[in-house]
Kinemage of the C-alpha trace (Angstrom):
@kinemage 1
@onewidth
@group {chain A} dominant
@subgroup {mainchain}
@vectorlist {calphas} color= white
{ca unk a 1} P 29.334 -31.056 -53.125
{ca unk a 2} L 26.618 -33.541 -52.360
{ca unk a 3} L 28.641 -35.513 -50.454
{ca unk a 4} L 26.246 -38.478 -49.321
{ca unk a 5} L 24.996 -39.109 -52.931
{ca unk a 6} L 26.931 -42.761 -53.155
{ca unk a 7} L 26.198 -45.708 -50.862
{ca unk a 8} L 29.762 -45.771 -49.404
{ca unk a 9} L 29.861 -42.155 -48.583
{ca unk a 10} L 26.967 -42.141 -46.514
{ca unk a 11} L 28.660 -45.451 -44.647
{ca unk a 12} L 31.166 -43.169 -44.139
{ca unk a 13} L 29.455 -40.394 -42.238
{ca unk a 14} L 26.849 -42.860 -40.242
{ca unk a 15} L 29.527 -44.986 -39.094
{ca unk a 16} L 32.301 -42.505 -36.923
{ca unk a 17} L 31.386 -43.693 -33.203
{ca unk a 18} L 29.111 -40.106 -31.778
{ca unk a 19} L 30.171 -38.463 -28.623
{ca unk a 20} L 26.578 -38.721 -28.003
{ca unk a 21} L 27.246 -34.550 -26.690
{ca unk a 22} L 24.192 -33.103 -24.349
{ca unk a 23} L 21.612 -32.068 -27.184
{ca unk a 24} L 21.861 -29.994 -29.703
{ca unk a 25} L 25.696 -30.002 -28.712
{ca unk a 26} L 27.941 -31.904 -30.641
{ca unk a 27} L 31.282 -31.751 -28.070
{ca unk a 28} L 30.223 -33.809 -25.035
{ca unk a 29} L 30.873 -32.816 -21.455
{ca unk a 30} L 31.795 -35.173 -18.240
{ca unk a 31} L 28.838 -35.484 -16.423
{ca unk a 32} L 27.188 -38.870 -15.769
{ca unk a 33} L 23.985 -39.407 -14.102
{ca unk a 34} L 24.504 -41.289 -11.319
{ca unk a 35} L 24.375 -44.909 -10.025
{ca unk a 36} L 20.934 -46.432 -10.793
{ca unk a 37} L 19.769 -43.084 -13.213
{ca unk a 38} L 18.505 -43.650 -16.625
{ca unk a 39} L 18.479 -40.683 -19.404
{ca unk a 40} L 16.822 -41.158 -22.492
{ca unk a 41} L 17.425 -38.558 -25.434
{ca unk a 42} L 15.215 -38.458 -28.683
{ca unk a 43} L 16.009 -35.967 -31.476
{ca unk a 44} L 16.068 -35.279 -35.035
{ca unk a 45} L 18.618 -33.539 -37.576
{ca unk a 46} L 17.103 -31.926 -40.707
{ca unk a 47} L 19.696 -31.689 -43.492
{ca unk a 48} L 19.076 -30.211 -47.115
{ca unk a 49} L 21.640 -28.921 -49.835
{ca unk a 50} L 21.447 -27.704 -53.283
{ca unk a 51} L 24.315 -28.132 -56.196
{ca unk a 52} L 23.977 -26.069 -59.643
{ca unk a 53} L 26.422 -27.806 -61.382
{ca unk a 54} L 26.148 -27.017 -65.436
{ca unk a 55} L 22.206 -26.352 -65.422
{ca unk a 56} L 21.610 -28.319 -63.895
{ca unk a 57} L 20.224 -28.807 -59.813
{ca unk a 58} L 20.560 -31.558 -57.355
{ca unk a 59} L 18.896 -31.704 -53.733
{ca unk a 60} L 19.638 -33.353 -51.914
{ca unk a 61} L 17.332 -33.665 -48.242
{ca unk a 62} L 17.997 -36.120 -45.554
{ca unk a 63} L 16.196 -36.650 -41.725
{ca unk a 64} L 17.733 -38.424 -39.480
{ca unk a 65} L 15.445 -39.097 -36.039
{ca unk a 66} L 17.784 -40.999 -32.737
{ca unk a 67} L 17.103 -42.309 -29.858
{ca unk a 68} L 19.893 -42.373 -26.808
{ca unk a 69} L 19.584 -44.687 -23.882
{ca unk a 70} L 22.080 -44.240 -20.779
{ca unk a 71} L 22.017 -45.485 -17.743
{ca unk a 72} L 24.730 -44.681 -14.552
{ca unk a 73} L 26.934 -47.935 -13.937
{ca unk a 74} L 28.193 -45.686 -11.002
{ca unk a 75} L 28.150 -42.146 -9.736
{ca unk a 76} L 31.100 -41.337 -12.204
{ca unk a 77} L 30.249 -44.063 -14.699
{ca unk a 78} L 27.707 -44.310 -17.610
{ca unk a 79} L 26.831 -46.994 -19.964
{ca unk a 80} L 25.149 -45.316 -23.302
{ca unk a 81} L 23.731 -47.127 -26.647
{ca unk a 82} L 22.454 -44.868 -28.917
{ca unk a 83} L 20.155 -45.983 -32.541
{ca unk a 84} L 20.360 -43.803 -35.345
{ca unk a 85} L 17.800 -43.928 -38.421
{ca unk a 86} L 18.525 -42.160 -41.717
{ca unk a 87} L 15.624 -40.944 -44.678
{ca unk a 88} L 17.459 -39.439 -47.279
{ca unk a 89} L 16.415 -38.219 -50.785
{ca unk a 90} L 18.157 -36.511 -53.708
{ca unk a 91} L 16.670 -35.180 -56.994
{ca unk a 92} L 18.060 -33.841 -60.194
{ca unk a 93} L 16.038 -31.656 -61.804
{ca unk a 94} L 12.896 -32.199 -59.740
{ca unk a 95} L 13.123 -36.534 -60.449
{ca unk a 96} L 13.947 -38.811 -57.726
{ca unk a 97} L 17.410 -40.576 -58.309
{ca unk a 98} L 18.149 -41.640 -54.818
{ca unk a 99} L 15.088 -42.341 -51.907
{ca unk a 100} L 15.772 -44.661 -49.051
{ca unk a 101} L 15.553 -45.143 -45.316
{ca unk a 102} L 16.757 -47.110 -42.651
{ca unk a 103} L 18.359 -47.562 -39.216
{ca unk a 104} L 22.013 -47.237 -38.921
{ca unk a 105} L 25.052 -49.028 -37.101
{ca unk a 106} L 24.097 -48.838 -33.731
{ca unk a 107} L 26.670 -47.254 -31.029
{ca unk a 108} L 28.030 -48.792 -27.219
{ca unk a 109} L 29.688 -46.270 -25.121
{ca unk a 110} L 30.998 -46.314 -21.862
{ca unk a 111} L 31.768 -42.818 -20.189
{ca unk a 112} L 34.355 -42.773 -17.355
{ca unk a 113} L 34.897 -39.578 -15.156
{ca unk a 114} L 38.599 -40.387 -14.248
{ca unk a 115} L 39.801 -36.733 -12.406
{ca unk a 116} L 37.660 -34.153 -10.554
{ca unk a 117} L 39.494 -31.111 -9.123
{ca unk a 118} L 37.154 -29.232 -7.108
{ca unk a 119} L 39.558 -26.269 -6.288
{ca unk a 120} L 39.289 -25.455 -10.173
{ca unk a 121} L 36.143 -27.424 -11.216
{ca unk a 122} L 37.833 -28.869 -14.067
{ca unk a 123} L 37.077 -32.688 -14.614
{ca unk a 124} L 38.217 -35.158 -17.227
{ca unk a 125} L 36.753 -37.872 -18.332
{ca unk a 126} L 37.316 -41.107 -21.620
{ca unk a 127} L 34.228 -42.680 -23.475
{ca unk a 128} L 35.879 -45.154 -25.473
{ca unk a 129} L 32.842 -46.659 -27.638
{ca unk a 130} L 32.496 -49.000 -30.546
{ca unk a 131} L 29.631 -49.314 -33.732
{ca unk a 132} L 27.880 -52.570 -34.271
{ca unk a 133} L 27.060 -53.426 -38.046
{ca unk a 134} L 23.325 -53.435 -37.936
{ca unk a 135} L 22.742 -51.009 -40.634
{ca unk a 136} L 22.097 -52.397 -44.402
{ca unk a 137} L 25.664 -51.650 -46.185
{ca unk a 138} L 24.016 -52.729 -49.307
{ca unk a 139} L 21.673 -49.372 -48.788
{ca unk a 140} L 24.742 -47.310 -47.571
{ca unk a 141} L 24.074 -47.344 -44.012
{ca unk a 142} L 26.384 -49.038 -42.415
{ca unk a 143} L 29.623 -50.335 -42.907
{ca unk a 144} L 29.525 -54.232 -42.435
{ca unk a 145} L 32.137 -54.234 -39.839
{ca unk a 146} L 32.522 -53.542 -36.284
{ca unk a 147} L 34.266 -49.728 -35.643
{ca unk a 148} L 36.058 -48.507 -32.621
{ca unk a 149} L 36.763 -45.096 -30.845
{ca unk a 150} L 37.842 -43.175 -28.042
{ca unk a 151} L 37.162 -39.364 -26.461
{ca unk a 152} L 39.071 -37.544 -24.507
{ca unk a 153} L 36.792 -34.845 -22.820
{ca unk a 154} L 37.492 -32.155 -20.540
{ca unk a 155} L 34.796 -29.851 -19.044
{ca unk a 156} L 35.400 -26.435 -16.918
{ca unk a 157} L 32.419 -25.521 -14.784
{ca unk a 158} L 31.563 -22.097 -13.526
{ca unk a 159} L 28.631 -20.051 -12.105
{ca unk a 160} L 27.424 -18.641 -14.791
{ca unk a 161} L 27.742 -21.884 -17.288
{ca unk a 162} L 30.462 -24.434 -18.536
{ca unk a 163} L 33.439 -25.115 -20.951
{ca unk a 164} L 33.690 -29.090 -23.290
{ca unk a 165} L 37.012 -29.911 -24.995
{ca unk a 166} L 36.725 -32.908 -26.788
{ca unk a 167} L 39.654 -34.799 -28.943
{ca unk a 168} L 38.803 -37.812 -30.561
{ca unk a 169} L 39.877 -41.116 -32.590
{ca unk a 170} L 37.598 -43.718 -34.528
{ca unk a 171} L 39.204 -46.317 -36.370
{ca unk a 172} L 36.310 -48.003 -39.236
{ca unk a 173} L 36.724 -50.893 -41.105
{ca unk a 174} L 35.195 -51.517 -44.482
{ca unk a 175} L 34.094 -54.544 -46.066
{ca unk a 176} L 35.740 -53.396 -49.244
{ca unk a 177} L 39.689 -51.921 -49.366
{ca unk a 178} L 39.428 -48.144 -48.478
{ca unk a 179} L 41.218 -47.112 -51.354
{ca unk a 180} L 38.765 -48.543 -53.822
{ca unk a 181} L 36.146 -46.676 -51.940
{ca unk a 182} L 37.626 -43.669 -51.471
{ca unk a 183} L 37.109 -43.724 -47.768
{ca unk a 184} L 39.870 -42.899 -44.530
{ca unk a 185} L 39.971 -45.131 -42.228
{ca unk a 186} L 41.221 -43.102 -39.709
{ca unk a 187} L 38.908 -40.235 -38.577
{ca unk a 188} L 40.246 -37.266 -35.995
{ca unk a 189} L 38.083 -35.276 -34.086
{ca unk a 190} L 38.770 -31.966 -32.001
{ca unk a 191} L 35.703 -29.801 -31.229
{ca unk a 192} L 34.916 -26.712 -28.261
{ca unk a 193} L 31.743 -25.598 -26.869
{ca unk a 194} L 30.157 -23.610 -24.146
{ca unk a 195} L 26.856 -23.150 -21.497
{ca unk a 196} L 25.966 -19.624 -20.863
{ca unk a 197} L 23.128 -19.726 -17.884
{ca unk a 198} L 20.571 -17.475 -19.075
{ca unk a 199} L 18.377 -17.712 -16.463
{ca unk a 200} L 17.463 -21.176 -14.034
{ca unk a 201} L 16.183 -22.946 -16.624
{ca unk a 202} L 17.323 -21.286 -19.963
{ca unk a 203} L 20.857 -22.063 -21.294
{ca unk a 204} L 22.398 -20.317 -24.609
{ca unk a 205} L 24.909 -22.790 -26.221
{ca unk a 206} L 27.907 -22.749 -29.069
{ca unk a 207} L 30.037 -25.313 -30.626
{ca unk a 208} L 32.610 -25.361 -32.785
{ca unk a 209} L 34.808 -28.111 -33.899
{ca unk a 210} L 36.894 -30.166 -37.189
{ca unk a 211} L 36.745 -33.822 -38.182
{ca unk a 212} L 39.042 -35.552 -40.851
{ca unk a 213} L 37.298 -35.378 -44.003
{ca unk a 214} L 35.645 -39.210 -44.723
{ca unk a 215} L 36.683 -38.764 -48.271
{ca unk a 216} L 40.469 -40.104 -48.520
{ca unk a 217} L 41.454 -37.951 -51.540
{ca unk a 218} L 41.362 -34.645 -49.875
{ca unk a 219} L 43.029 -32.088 -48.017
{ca unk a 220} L 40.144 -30.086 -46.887
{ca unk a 221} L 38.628 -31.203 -43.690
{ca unk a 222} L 34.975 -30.648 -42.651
{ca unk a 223} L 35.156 -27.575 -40.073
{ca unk a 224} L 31.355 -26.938 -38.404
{ca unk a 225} L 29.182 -24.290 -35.910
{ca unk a 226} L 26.772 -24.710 -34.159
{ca unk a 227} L 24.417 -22.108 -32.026
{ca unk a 228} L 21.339 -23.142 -29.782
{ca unk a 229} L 19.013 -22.772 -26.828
{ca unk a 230} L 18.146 -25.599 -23.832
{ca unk a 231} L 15.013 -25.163 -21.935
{ca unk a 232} L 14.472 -26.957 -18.734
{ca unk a 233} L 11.388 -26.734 -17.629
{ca unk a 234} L 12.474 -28.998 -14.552
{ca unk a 235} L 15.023 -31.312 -13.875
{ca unk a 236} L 14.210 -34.411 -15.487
{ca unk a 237} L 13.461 -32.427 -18.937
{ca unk a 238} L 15.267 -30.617 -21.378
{ca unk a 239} L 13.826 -29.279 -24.978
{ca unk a 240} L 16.536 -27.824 -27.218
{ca unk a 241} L 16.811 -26.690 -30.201
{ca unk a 242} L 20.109 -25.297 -33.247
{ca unk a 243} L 20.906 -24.791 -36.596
{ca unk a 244} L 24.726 -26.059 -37.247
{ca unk a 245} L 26.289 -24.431 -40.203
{ca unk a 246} L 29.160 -25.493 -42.357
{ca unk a 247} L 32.194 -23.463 -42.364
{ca unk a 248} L 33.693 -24.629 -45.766
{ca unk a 249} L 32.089 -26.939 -48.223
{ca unk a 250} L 33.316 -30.425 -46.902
{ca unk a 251} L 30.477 -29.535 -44.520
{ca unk a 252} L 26.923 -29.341 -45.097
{ca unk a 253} L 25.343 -25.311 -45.759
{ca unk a 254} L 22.852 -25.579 -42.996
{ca unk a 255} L 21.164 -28.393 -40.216
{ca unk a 256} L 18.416 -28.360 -38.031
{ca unk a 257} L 18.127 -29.860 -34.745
{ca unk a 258} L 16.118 -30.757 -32.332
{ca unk a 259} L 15.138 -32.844 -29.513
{ca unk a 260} L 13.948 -33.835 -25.930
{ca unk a 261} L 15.841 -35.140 -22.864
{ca unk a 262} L 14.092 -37.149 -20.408
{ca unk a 263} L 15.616 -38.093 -16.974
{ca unk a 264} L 14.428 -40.876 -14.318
């Protein structure tokens, strides 16, 4: 199912508050940079699916470019704002029904590294974060009101690479009653990924992880995976690159991402 085909779904997706995760990663881990450090993060997500529904074919194609800006508060607290911009496109039968672009609600986080137990090297950390309406609702990308969330992440470092749990909460609000849109309020996240050290400045990484489905009216919950590589050519620059697959159809087939971490 095309599932970002009407205005209000696509609210719906753009507007859950990001754990802004370590690119291509989706689960976020609890490192900060620092007091006085500034990380910017710039990548892009390539999405396309295709429905055959009675002969005849939708497609539906969508890029969606960031940009993350955070900056440590202190050496276990970060401050992170992140802008996301959506072009998306779908076409029945080879004409255009739906072609618009724009930038979406843009996100405030603040991560807090709360426990450190060096014995184990397990740390824990909470990013509570909110959206800002500053997408166009009328467009479907944003929803018109200010949305709220909180992570719970929990990282377990070794040697030879790392461990993220994340469970999450986000709470949006829609200008229009949920139930005439179709839309939960209430949005659950729980997601797992690892670092595998490769070599000094090649890491292998895998996610996995399940949000509540946006759309109120069912029971079956998008469930994702995710597989990629991060090259660091030093250490103020990462380059990464994975393909995120959807593990039943609440999620989308395939998505391509990539992206660039700068650190100063």
């Amino acid at each position: 199912m095309l599932k970002k085909f009407y205005p209000f779904a696509i609210a719906a997706t753009l507007c859950s508050t990001p754990t802004f995760a370590a690119m291509p990663l989706v689960t976020d881990d609890t490192g900060t940079q620092g007091k006085g450090s500034v990380q910017i993060e710039i990548g892009v997500e390539r999405e396309q699916e295709t429905e055959n529904n009675e002969g005849s074919t939708t497609k539906e194609t969508a890029w969606s470019p960031s940009v993350t800006f955070t900056y440590g508060l202190a050496e276990n607290i970060d401050i992170v704002a992140g802008i996301p911009w959506t072009s998306q496109k779908v076409e029945t039968d080879g004409s255009t029904i739906f072609n618009e672009n724009g930038i979406g609600d843009i996100s405030l986080q603040i991560k807090w590294r709360f426990l450190e137990l060096q014995d184990s090297k397990l740390s824990f950390a909470l990013k509570p974060g909110i959206t800002l309406p500053t997408g166009n609702e009328s467009k479907g990308f944003g929803n018109g009101n200010v949305s709220e969330g909180l992570m719970l992440i929990a990282t377990r470092s070794a040697e030879s690479g790392a461990i993220h749990i994340n469970l999450g909460y986000t709470h949006n609000e829609y200008n229009l009653d949920s139930d005439e849109i179709g839309s939960n309020k209430d949005i659950w996240h729980a997601s797992v990924a690892g670092e595998l050290k490769l070599n000094e400045k090649l890491r292998a990484v895998a996610d996995i992880g399940v949000d509540t489905n946006q759309e109120k009216y069912t029971d079956i919950h998008p469930v994702y995976i995710l597989g990629g590589l991060i090259y660091s050519p030093s250490e103020k620059i990462d380059l990464d690159f994975g393909i995120k697959g959807g593990l039943n159809d609440a999620e989308p087939a395939t998505t391509f991402l990539a992206g660039i971490t700068l650190r100063y």
